[in-house]
N, C-alpha and C positions, 0 to 999 in steps of 0.2 A: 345493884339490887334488881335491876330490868332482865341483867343477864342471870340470875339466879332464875327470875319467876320463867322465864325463856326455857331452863334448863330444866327444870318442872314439868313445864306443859311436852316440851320433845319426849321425854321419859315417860309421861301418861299415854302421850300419845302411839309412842312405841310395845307397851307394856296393851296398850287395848288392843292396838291391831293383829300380834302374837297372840292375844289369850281369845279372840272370836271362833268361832269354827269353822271348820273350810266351806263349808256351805252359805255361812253369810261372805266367806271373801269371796266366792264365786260371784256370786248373787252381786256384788261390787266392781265385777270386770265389766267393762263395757262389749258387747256383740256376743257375748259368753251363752247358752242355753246348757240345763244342764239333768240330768235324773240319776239319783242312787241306784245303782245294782247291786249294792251288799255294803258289808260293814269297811267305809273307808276308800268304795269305789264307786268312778262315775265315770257317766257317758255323757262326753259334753260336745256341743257342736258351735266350734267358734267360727265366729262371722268373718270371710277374708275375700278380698278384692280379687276380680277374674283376673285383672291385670294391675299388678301392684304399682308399675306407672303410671297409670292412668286407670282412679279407682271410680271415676263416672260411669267405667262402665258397665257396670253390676256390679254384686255381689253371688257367693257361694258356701252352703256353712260344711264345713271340716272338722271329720268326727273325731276326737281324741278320746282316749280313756285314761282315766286318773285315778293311780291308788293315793291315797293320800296317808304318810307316813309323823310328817312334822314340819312346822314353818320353817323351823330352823337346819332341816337338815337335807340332808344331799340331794340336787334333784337329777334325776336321769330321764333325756329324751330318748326313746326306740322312733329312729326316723323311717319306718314302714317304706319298702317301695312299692307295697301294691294296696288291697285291701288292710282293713283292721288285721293282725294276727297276734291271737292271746295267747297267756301261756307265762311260766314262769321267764323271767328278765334275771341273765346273770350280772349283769354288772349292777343293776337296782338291787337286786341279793345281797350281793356282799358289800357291797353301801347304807344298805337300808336306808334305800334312797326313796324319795316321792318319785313317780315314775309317772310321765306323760306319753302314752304311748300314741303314734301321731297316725292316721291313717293316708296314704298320700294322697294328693290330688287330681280326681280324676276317674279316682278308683271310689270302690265300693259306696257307701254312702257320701261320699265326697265330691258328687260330680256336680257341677253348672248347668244351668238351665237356659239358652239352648248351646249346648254342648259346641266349644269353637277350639279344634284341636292345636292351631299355632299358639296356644295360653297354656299347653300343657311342654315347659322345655326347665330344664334346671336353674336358670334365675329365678323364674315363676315361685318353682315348689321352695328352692331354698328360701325366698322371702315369705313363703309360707309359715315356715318353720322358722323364721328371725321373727317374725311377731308376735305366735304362739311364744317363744324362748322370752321376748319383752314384756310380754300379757303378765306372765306364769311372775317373775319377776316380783311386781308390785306386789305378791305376797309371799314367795318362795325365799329366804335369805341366804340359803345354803351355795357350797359351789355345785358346777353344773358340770355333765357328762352326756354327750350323747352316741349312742350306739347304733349299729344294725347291720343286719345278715343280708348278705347276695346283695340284691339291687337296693335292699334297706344300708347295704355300709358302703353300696356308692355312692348312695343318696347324701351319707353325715359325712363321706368327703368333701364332696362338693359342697356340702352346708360351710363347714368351714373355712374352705377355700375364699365364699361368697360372702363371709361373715363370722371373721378367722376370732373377733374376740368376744363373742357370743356365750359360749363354752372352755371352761380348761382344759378337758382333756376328752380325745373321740378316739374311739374303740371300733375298728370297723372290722368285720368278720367274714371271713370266704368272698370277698368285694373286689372283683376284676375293676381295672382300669382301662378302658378298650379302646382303643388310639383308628378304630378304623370299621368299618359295615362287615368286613369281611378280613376278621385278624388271622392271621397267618401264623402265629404266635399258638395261634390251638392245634395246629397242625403239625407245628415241630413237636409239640405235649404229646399230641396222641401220634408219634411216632416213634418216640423213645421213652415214653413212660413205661416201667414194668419191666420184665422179661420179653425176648422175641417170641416166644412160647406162647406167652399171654396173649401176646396183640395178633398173634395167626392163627390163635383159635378164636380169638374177636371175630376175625375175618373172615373164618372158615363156617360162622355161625349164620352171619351175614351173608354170605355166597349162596349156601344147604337152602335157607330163607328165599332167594331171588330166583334162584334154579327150580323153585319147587312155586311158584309164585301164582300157579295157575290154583293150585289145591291149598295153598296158603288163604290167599283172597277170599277162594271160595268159603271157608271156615272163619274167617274174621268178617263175613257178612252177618254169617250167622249170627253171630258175637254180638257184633255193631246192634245187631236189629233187638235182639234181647236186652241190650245193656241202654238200648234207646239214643243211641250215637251217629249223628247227621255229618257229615264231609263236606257240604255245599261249598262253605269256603275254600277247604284248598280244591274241591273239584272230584271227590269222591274217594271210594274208598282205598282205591289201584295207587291216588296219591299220597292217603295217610300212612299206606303199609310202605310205601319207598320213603317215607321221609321217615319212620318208625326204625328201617334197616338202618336210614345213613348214622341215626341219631346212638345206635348202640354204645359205640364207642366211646362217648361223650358221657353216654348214662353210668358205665360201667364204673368207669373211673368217679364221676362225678359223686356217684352214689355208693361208692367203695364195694363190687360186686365181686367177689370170690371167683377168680379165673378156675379154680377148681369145682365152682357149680355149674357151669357154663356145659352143655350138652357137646362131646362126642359120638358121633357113629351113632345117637340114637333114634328113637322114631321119629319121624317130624314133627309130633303133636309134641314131643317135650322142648323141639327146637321153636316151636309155634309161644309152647308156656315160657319159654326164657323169656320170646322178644317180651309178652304182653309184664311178666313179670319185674322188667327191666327199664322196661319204654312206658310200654301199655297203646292204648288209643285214645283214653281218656284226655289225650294231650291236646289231640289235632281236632277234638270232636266242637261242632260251629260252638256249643255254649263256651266251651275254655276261650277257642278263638276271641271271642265277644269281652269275655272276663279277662284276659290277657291284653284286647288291645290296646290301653292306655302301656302298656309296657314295651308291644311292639314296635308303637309309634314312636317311644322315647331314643328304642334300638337302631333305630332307622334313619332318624333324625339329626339326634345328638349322641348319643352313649355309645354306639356303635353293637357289633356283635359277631356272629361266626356263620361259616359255612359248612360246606360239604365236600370233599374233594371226591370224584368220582371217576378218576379216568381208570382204576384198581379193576373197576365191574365191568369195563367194555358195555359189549348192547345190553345188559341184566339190569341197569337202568331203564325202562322205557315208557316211564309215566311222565319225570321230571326234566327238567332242564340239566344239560350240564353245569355241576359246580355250585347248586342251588344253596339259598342263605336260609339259616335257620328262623328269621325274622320274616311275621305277616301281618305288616302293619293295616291299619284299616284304607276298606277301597274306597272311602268318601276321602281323605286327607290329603293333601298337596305334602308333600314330602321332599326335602332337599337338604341330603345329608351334608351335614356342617360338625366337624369334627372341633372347631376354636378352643371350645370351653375344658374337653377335657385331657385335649395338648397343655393349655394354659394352667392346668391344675396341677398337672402330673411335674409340669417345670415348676409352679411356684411350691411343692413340696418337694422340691431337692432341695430346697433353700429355707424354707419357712413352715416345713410340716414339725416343726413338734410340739410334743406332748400327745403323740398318735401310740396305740398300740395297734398291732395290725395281727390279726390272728388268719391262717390262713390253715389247709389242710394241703403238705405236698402232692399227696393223689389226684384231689381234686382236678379236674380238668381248670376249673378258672382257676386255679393256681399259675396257670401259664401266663394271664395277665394282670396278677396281683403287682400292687406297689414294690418297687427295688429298694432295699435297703441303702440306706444314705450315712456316711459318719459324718454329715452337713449338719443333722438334727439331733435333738434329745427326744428321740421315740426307740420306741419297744419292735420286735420283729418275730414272728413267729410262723415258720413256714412248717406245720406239726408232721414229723413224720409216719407216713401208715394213717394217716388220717385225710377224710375226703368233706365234701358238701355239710351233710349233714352234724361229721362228730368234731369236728374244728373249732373245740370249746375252751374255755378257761376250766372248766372239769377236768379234762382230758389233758391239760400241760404237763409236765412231768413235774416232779415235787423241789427240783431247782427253777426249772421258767413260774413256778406257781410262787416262789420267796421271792424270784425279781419281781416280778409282776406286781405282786405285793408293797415290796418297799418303795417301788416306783409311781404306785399310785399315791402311797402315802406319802409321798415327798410333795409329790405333784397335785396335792389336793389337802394336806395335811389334815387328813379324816382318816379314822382308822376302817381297815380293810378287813372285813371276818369271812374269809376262805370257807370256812366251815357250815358255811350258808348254803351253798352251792349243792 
């Protein structure tokens, strides 16, 4: 009889906390703050320790946004690596999933007050993202998935890595794995990527630019000064426009740029409109600097990144350092790069990465240090070809990777998958 009335109260109890609505379950998270921005969305800023070891010493709150879909069904993190970035979520698409979309730590409205850069390294942010994942829990029942692009899908590696049963299945997109401050790995990429044709008219864009560097500059001040663009940081403008040149390469490919729009034999100003076209200066300008340094600092630190090889230019370098690295970490930060974590990740998925699908564009420059294919694991592999940075999508698979992809999620999640959402 006790256990009948027992099995009563579980089922009321169950039955009330599914039929509440999401705004009373929020309103029931502990550290949770939260405001509606539309029908079924919210901006919430959850409470999380500077240092998840030692939570005496502050707090910081971490802005998330949340579509809300249903208690019961699928939920999807976007593990952001930088600021908030909105916008439709393909795998929450074809889930109709509840989507928490996470904004990283450090970045945009996420930052500590007073700002202590050794707090910002991938244990940190991934135990960020295991407490938002156990928070979300107490009222989410569905299974879980989390995703994200560039530095957001080397963010859900590493989550996993760090808190491997958290989630069923992580989907990480165009997400180098970078074993070193200065991977070498991008170097072989952008030396045999393409046709020779292609990469010596890169090069010969790049040259026309340096040779020409004195009326170059002088017309990118211009530029700079209308478009409201400060250099302080790297040391003015002579240095944005050489970091601008080495970067072509990198952009071309990265951004999937038509070796056939690329200026021949033309005036300078169209070789002038490719760089800005391609690069820009918006890159290197102190505000990006400022907005970018929590990314820098991770580059430098932990995550590693890439350089520059210059010995190609002889003296047509003459702002920069030989061999200069594309990372400018902040000049308040003590820095000592330590590679451990994403050695130790890259080996525990030869052996324990599955249920990953890895979406990647072969063009892409960080395709050079995407995850290797393993037949150790039950994950998915997709290196897309003719595809770069940006179109590296589950849209874009071909109509056989889009049926795997399909019945593998569906096995691996036993939810159905509507493609047709996308």
């Amino acid at each position: 009889m006790k256990k009948t009335y027992l099995s009563i109260i579980l089922i009321f109890v169950t039955v009330f906390t599914f039929a509440q609505s999401i705004e009373d379950a929020l309103f029931d998270l502990e550290g949770v703050k939260f405001t509606k921005v539309s029908d079924d969305k919210y901006e919430c800023f959850i409470k999380q320790a500077i240092d998840h070891k030692n939570p005496e010493k502050g707090t910081f709150y971490q802005r998330i946004e949340l579509t809300h879909v249903g208690f019961d069904a699928p939920n999807v993190m976007a593990t952001q690596g930088y600021q908030l970035n909105r916008g439709k979520n393909e795998v929450a698409a074809i889930l109709h999933a509840n989507y928490i979309n996470i904004e990283h730590r450090y970045c945009g409205k996420s930052v500590p007050s007073p700002l202590d850069w050794q707090y910002l390294n991938l244990e940190q942010a991934t135990a960020d993202l295991h407490h938002i994942n156990q928070l979300f829990k107490q009222i989410y029942s569905g299974k879980w998935v989390s995703t994200g692009i560039s530095k957001g899908g080397q963010t859900t590696i590493f989550y996993r890595y760090f808190y491997p049963n958290d989630v069923e299945v992580s989907i990480p997109y165009v997400a180098p794995m970078n074993l070193d401050i200065e991977e070498k790995r991008i170097y072989t990429f952008l030396d045999t990527i393409g046709t020779k044709e292609c990469r010596d008219k890169i090069f010969q864009v790049q040259k026309v630019l340096l040779e020409n560097r004195v009326e170059v500059i002088g017309k990118l001040k211009w530029f700079s000064q209308g478009a409201g663009y400060n250099f302080e940081y790297l040391g003015g403008v002579d240095a944005a426009f050489e970091y601008a040149v080495l970067e072509l390469p990198f952009s071309v490919w990265q951004w999937g740029t038509d070796c056939d729009d690329l200026p021949t034999g033309d005036t300078l100003d169209n070789y002038i409109q490719s760089l800005m076209d391609i690069v820009g200066l918006s890159f290197y300008d102190d505000g990006s600097m400022k907005m970018y340094a929590p990314h820098y600092y991770q580059a430098s630190a932990e995550m590693g990144y890439y350089g520059y090889e210059t010995k190609n230019f002889g003296d047509l370098i003459q702002t920069l350092p030989k061999n200069p690295n594309s990372s400018f970490p902040p000049k308040d930060a003590k820095i000592k790069f330590d590679n451990t974590v994403p050695k130790a990740t890259t080996k525990w998925l030869e052996k324990n990465g599955n249920h990953f699908i890895y979406i990647n564009g072969a063009n892409d420059t960080w395709s050079a240090t995407r995850v290797i294919p393993t037949k150790n694991v039950d994950a998915l592999y997709y290196n897309m070809a003719g595809r770069s940075h940006g179109d590296a999508r589950i849209k874009n698979l071909t109509d056989a990777q889009k049926a795997e992809l399909k019945a593998t999620l569906e096995k691996w999640l036993g939810v159905e998958v509507d493609l047709e959402a996308l």
